[in-house]
Structure formats: structure tokens, C-alpha cells
N, C-alpha and C positions, 0 to 999 in steps of 0.2 A: 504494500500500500504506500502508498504517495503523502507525503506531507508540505503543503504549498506554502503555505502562511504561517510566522515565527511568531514571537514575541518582538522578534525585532520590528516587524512589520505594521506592528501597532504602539512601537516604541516611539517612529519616521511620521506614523499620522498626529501622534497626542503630538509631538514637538512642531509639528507645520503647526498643528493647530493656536499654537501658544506663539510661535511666529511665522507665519502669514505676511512672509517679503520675500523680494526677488533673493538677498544676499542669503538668507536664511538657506533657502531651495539647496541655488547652487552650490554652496557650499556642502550639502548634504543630498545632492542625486543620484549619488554612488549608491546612497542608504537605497530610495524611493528604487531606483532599477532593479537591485539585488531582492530586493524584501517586499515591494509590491508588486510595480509593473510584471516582470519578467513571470516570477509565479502567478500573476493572476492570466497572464496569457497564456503560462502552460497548463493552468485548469479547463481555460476555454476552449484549448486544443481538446486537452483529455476527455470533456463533456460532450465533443463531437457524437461518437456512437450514441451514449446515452439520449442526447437528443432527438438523433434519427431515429432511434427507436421509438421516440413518442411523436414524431411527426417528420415527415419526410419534406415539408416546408419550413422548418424554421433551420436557422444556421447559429451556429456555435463559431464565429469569425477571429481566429487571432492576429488578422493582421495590425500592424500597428498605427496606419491611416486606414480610416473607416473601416475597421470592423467592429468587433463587439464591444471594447473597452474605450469607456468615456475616455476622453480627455482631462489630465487631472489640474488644466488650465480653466478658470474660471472667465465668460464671458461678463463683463461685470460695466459696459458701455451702458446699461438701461436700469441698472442698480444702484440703491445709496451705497451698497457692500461693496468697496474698492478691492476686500481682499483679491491678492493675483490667481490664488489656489484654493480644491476645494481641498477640505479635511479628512475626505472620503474617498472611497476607491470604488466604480460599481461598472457593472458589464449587461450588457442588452442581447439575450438572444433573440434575435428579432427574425419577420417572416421576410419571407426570399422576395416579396411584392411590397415590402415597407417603404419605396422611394415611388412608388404610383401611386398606391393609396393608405388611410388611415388603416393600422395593422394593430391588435394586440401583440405583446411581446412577454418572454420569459426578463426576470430579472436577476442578477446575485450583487450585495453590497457589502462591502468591506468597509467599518468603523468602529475603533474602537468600543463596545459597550453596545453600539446600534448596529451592527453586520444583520442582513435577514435576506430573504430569498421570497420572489415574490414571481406573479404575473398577473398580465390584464390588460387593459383601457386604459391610461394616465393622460387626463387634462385633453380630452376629446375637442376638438371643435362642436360647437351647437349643431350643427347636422349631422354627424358621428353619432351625440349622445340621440338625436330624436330616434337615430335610426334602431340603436343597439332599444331603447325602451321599447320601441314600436316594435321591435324581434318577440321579445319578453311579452308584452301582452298578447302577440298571435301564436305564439312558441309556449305556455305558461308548462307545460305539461318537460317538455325538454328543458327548460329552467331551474324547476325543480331539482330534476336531475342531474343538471349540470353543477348547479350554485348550491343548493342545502343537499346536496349527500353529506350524509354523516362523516363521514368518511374525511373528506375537507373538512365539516367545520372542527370536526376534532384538532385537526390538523395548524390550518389558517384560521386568521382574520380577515373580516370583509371589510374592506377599508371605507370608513365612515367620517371622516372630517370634513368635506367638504359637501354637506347632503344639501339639496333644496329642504326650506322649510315646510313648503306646501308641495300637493300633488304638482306635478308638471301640469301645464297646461296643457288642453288638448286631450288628457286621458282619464280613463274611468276612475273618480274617489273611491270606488270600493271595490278595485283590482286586487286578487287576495296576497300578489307581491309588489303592493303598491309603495312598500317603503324600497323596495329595489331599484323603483322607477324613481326616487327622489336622489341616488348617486348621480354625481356629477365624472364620478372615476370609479369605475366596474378593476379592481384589483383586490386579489387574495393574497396574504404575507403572512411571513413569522420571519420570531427573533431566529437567528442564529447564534449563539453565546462563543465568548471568544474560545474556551477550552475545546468549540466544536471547529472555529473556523481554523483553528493551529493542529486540530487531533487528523487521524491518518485516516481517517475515515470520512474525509470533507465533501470528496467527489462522488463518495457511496448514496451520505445523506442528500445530497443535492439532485442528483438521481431519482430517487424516490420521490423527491419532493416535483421533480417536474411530468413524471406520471402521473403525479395525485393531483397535480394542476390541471396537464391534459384536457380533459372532457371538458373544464371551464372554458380554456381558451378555444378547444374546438367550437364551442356554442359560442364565443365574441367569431370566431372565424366566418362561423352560418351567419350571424348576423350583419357581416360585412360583404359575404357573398367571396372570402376566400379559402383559399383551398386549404387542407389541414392534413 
């Protein structure tokens, strides 16, 4: 078994985070390549199979322009946060048609104390979101199935911060998954704890975790009309 992620790797994020300048960085990129970057792309590599296995459209990309792993450059032009970098390290297994259209995506995040493993819809445009509710109310029955199996909620969380307060307009007050319809972002997550993301068994858990995702994101795929 494979071990990607040290202590040290959460030693390189807690000190960007405490400074958060160009000199800081460079002075310590040696750290961030050895201890982040480089192992979080040889996980991306190693998750290849496993993701094929759950779906023969999504991709596990290591390259290092435009594939799966963010940039650990912050765009911060439209932000009061001048900081340069983020604090965080996180990777996008994303569908093969993500640069045509709106795509749900698998996720893996690396932070000190907050690392978790997720997928879904994130911050939809308003015809994305009308379309994924409009699936849900003519789909309720595959909904079900997909979103409250037991099995997930055991699992994940249904990510709820950002709910409308009232029904969406347009749709039935007494839709029986009418609080589904009030997400703004259709994502399921868990913690991942640091003892899990440095143990040898990281690529195993993550594994598991995006089978058990699977069937949700298939149902955002039906409802965007891509292939799974």
C-alpha cells in the first residue's frame, strides 16, 4: 500500500497559512512539490482505475496544466483577500464533456483538520439549478434512490449552506422532496481526518467513497443529459 500524504504535508499548508506571501512560498516550494503537489498527483494517477470503474466518463487527470489538481495560486483580482495562495490543496475528477457543458464532478481536498472527499453540482448557474430541480420532480422515484439511500446518508452529508428559504418558484409547495428542491448546490461530503489522509490506506478509502457517490452523480449526469 501507498502512502501519499506526511505530516510534513500538513506541516507546508499550516505555515503558508500563517504566511501567505510570495517570499514565504519561495522560499519553501521545495516543501509544497515534495509533500503536496507531486503526491497529490501521484494519487490522481493511482485513482485512474478506480474511477473507471465507477464510470467510464469521468477522468482522474495528472497533468500539471489543466488536469485535475487546482492551482495552488489564488485568483484574488475580484477579492478583498489579496492573499497570493490558497491554504488548501484539492483535485477535480471531472466528466470528459466539463468544457461544453455544466458537469457534476468527483472531488478530494487536502487541509489541515478540513481534508474530505466529496461530489456533485457546486454553485450551478440558475439554469443548471432549474434544470437539475425540474429532473427531481419528474425523476422523484430515481431521486430517492439516488440521494437518500441509506447507504450515502450513512456515509455523507448533503451539503446545506447555501438553501433557498422558500420553495423555488415555479414548483409544487408540497413536492414530498421539496427541501431538495430548495439547494442551490446538489453535493454529498465527508471529513476525511488527517490520520486517514497520511495512513496507507488513503487510495483504498477514497475508492469506496466514489462508488458510494456513483449512483448520485449518475442521476446529476441524467439530469444534465450526460453520459455516465
Amino acid at each position: 500500500m501507498t502512502t501519499y500524504f506526511s505530516d510534513k504535508s500538513f506541516k507546508f499548508l499550516r505555515g503558508l497559512a500563517r504566511n501567505n506571501d510570495k517570499t514565504w512560498f519561495a522560499a519553501h516550494k521545495a516543501d509544497y512539490e515534495a509533500h503536496v503537489r507531486q503526491p497529490f498527483l501521484q494519487l490522481i494517477t493511482d485513482l485512474q482505475p478506480d474511477l473507471a470503474a465507477v464510470s467510464g466518463h469521468f477522468r482522474a487527470d495528472p497533468r500539471t496544466q489543466g488536469g485535475s489538481l487546482f492551482r495552488i495560486y489564488r485568483d484574488a483580482r475580484f477579492s478583498n483577500d489579496k492573499s497570493p495562495y490558497k491554504s488548501w490543496q484539492g483535485a477535480r475528477l471531472f466528466h470528459e464533456r466539463r468544457r461544453e457543458v455544466p458537469a457534476p464532478s468527483f472531488y478530494v481536498h487536502l487541509q489541515p483538520g478540513e481534508s474530505f472527499v466529496g461530489a456533485g453540482v457546486w454553485h450551478p448557474e440558475p439554469p443548471t439549478q432549474r434544470r437539475i430541480r425540474q429532473f427531481i420532480v419528474d425523476n422523484p422515484g430515481s431521486w430517492k434512490a439516488a440521494a437518500h439511500d441509506p447507504k450515502l446518508r450513512r456515509r455523507f452529508e448533503f451539503e446545506t449552506s447555501e438553501m433557498l428559504v422558500r420553495p423555488p418558484r415555479g414548483f409544487p409547495a408540497d413536492f414530498e422532496y421539496i427541501d431538495d428542491l430548495k439547494h442551490r448546490n446538489w453535493v454529498f461530503w465527508r471529513t476525511l481526518g488527517d490520520d486517514t489522509m497520511t495512513g496507507p490506506r488513503l487510495r483504498q478509502t477514497i475508492a469506496k467513497d466514489l462508488a458510494t457517490l456513483g449512483p448520485f452523480v449518475d442521476y446529476l449526469c441524467a439530469a444534465l443529459d450526460l453520459e455516465f
